[in-house]
MMTF fields as JSON, N, C-alpha, C and O atoms, coordinates in Angstrom:
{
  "mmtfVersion": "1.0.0",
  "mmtfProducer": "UNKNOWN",
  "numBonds": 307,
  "numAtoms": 308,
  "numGroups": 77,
  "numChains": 1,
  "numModels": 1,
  "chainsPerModel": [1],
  "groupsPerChain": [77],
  "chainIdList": ["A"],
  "bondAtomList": [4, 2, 8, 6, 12, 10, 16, 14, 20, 18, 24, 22, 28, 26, 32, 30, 36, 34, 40, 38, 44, 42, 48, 46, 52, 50, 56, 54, 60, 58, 64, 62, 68, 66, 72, 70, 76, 74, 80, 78, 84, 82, 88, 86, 92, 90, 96, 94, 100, 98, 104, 102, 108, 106, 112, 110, 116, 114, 120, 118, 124, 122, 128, 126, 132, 130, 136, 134, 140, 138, 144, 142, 148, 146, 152, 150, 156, 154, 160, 158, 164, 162, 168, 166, 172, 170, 176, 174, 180, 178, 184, 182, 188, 186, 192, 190, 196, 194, 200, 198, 204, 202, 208, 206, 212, 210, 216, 214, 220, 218, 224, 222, 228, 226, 232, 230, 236, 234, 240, 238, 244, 242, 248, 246, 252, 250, 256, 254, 260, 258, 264, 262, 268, 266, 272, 270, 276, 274, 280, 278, 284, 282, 288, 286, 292, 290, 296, 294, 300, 298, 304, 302],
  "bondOrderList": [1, 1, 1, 1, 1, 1, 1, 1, 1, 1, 1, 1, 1, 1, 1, 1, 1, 1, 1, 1, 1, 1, 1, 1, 1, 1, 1, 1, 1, 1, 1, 1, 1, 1, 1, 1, 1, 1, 1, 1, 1, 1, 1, 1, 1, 1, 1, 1, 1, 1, 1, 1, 1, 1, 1, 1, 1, 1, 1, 1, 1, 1, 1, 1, 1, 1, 1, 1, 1, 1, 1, 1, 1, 1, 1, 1],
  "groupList": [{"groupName": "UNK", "atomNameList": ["N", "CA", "C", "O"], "elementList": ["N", "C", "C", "O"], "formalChargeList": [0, 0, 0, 0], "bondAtomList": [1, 0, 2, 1, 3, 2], "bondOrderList": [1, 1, 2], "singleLetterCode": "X", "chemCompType": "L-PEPTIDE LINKING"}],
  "groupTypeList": [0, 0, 0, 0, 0, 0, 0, 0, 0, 0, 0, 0, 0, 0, 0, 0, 0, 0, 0, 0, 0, 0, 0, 0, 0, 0, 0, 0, 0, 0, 0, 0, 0, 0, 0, 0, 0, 0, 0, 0, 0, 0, 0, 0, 0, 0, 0, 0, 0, 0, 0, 0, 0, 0, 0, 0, 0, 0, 0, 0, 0, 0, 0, 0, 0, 0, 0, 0, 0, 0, 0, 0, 0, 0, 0, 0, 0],
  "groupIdList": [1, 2, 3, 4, 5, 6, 7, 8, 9, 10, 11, 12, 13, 14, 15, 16, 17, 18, 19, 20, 21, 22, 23, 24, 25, 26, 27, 28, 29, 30, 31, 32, 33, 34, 35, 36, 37, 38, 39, 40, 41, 42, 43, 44, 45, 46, 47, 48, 49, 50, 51, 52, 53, 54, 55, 56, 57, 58, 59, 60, 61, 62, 63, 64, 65, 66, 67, 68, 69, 70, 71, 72, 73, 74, 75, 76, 77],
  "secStructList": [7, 7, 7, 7, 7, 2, 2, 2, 2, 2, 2, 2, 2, 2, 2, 2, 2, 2, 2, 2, 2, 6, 6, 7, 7, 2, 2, 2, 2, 2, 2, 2, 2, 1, 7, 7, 2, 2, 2, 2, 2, 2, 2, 2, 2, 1, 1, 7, 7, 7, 7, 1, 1, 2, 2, 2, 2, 6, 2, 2, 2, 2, 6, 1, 7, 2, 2, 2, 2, 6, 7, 1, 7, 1, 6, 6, 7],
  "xCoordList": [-12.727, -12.211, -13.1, -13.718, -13.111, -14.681, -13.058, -11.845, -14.805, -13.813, -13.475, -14.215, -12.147, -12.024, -12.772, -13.038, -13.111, -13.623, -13.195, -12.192, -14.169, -13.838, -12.613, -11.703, -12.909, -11.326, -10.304, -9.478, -10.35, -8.873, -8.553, -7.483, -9.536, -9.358, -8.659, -7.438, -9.227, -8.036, -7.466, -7.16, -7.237, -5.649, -4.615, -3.51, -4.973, -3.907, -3.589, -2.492, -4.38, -4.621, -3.255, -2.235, -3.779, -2.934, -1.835, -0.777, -1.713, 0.022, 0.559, 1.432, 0.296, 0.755, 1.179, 2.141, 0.393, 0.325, 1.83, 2.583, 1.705, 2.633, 3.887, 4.837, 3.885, 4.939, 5.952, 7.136, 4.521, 4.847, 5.701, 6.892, 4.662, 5.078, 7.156, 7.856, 7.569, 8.596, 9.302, 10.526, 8.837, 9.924, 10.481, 11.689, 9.953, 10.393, 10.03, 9.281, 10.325, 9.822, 9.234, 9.81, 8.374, 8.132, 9.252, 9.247, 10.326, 11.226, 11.749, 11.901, 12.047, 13.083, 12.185, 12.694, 10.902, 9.594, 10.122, 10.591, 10.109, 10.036, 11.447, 11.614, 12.627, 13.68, 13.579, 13.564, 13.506, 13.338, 12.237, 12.412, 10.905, 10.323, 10.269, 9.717, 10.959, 11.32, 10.178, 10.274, 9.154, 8.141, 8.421, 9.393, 8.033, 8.835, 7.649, 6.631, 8.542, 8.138, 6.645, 5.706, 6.823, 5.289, 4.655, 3.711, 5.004, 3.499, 3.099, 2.043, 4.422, 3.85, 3.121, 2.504, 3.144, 2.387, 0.659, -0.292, 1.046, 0.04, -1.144, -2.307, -0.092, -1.248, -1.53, -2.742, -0.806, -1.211, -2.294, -3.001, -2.497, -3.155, -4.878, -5.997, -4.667, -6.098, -5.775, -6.219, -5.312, -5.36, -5.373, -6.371, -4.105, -3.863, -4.026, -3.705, -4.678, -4.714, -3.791, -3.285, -3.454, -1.958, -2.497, -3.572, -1.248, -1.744, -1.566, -1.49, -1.461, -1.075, 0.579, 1.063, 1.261, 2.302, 3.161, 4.16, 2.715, 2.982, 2.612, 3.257, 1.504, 1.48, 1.667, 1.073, 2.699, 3.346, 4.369, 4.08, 5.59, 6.692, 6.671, 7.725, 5.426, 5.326, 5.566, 6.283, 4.375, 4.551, 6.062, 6.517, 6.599, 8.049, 8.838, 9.885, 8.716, 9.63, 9.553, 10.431, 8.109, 7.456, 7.721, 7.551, 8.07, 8.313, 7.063, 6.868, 5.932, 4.639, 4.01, 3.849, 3.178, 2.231, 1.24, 0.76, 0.798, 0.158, -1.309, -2.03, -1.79, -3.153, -3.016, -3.871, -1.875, -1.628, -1.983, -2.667, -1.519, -2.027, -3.86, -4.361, -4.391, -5.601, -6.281, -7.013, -6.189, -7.268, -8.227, -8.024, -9.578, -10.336, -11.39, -12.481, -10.767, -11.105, -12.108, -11.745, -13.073, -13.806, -14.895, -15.05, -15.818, -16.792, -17.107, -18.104, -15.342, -15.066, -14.544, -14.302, -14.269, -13.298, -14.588, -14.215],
  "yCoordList": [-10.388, -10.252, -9.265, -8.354, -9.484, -9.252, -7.448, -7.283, -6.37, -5.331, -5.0, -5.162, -4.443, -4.356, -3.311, -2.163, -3.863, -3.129, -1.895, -1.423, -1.123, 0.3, 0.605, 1.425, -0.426, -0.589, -0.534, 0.375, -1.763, -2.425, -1.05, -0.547, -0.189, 0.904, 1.684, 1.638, 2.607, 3.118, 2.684, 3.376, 1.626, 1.313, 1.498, 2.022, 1.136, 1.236, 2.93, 3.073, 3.948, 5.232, 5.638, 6.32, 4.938, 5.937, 5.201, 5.776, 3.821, 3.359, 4.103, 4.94, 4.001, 4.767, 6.359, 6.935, 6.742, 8.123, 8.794, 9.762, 7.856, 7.963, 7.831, 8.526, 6.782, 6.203, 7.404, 7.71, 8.02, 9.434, 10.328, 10.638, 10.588, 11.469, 11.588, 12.593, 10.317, 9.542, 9.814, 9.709, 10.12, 9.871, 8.609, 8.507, 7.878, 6.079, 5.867, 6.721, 4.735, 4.265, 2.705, 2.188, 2.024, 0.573, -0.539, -1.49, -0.155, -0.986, -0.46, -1.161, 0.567, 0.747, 0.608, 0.355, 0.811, 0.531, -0.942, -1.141, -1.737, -3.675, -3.845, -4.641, -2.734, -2.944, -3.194, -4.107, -1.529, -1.101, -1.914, -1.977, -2.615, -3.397, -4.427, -4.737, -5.623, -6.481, -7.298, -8.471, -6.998, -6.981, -7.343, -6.716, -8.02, -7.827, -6.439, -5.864, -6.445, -5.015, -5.497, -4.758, -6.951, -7.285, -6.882, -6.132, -7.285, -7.056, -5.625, -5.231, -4.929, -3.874, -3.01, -2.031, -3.305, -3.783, -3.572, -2.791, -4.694, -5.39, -4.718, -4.449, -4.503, -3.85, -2.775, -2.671, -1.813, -0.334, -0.09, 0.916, -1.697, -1.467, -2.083, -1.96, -2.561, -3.122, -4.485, -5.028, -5.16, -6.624, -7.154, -7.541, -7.035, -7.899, -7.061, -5.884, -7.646, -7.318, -7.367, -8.488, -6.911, -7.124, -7.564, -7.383, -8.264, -9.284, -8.194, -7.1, -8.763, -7.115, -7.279, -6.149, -7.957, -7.985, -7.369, -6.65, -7.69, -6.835, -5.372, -4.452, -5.107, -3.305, -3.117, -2.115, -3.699, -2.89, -2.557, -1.463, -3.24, -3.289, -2.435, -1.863, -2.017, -1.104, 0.372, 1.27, 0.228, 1.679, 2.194, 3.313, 0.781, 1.449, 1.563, 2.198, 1.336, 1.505, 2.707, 3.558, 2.84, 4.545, 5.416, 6.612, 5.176, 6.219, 6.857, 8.022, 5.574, 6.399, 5.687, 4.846, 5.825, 4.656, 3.865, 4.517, 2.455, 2.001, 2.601, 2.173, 3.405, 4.1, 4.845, 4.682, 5.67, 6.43, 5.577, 5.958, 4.607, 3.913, 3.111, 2.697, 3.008, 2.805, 3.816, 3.624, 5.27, 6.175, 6.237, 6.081, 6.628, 6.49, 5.112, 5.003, 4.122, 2.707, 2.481, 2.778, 2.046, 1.703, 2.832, 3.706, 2.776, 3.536, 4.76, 5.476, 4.826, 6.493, 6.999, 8.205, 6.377, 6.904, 7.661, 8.217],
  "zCoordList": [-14.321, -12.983, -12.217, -12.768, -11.082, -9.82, -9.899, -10.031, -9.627, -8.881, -7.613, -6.643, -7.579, -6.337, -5.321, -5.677, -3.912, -3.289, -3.087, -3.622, -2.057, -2.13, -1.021, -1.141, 0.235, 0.821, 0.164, 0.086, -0.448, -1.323, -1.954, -1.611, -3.059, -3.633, -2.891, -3.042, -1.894, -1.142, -0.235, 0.736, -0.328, 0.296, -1.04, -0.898, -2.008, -2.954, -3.633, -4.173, -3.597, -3.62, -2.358, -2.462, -1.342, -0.075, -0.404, -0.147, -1.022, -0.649, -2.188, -1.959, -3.343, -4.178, -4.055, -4.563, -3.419, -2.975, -1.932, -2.038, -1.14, -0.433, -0.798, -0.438, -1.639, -2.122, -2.707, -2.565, -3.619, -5.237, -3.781, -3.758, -2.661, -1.978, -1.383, -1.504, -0.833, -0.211, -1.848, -1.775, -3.218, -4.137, -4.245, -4.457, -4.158, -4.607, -5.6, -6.076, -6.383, -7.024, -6.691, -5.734, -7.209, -6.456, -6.311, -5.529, -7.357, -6.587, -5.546, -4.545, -5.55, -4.448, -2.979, -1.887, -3.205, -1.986, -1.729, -0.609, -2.403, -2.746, -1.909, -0.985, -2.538, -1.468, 0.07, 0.895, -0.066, 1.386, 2.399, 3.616, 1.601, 2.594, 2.87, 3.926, 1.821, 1.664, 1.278, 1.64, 0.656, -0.66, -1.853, -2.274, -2.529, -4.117, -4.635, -4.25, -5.64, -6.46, -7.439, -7.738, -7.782, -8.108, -7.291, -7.536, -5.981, -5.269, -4.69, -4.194, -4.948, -4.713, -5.697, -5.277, -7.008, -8.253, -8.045, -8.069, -7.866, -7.249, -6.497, -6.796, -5.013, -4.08, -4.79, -4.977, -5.33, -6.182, -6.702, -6.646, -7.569, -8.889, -7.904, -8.403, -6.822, -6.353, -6.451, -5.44, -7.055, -7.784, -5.983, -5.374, -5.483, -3.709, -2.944, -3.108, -1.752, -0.636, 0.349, 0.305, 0.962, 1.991, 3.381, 3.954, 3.736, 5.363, 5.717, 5.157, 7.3, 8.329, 8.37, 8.443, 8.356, 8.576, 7.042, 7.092, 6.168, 4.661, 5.035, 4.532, 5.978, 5.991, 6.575, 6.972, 7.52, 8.925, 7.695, 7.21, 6.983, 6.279, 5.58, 5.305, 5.017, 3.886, 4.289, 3.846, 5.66, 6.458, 7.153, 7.393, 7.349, 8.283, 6.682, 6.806, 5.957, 4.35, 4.268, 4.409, 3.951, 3.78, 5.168, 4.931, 6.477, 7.728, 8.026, 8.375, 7.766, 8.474, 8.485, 7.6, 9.958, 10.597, 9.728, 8.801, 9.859, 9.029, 9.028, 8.126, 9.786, 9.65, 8.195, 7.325, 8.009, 6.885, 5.63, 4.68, 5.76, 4.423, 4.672, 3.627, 5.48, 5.91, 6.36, 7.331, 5.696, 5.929, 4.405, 3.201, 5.488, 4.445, 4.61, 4.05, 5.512, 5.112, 6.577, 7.716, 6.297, 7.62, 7.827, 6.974, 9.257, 9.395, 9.672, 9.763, 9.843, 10.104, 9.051, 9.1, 8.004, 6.958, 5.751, 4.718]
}
């Protein structure tokens, strides 16, 4: 299996991160965003990438803008 990019990498860094931060665990993330808990799995581990509409859900789950989970990513990051 191809590795994941250095995006994908931290995106899954900041959504785990956040997550530890908020005290969730991935199900209760999968609850609250209406995600399943695979995929939030998933995005964690690098394996998926999330649409935009999966990281708006994630960010209003977590109570913080979707930049928070997309820092780091791009030409400024």
């Amino acid at each position: 299996m191809a590795r994941p990019s250095r995006a994908l990498t931290t995106f899954a860094e900041n959504l785990r991160a956040t997550r530890a931060r908020r005290d969730l665990t991935q199900e209760q993330l999968a609850y609250a965003s209406g995600v399943t808990a695979g995929e939030v799995s998933r995005m964690e581990r690098g394996i998926r990438e999330p649409r935009v509409l999966t990281l708006v859900k994630l960010a209003d789950a977590l109570e913080v803008g979707p930049a928070t989970l997309l820092d780091g990513i791009g030409r400024h990051g």
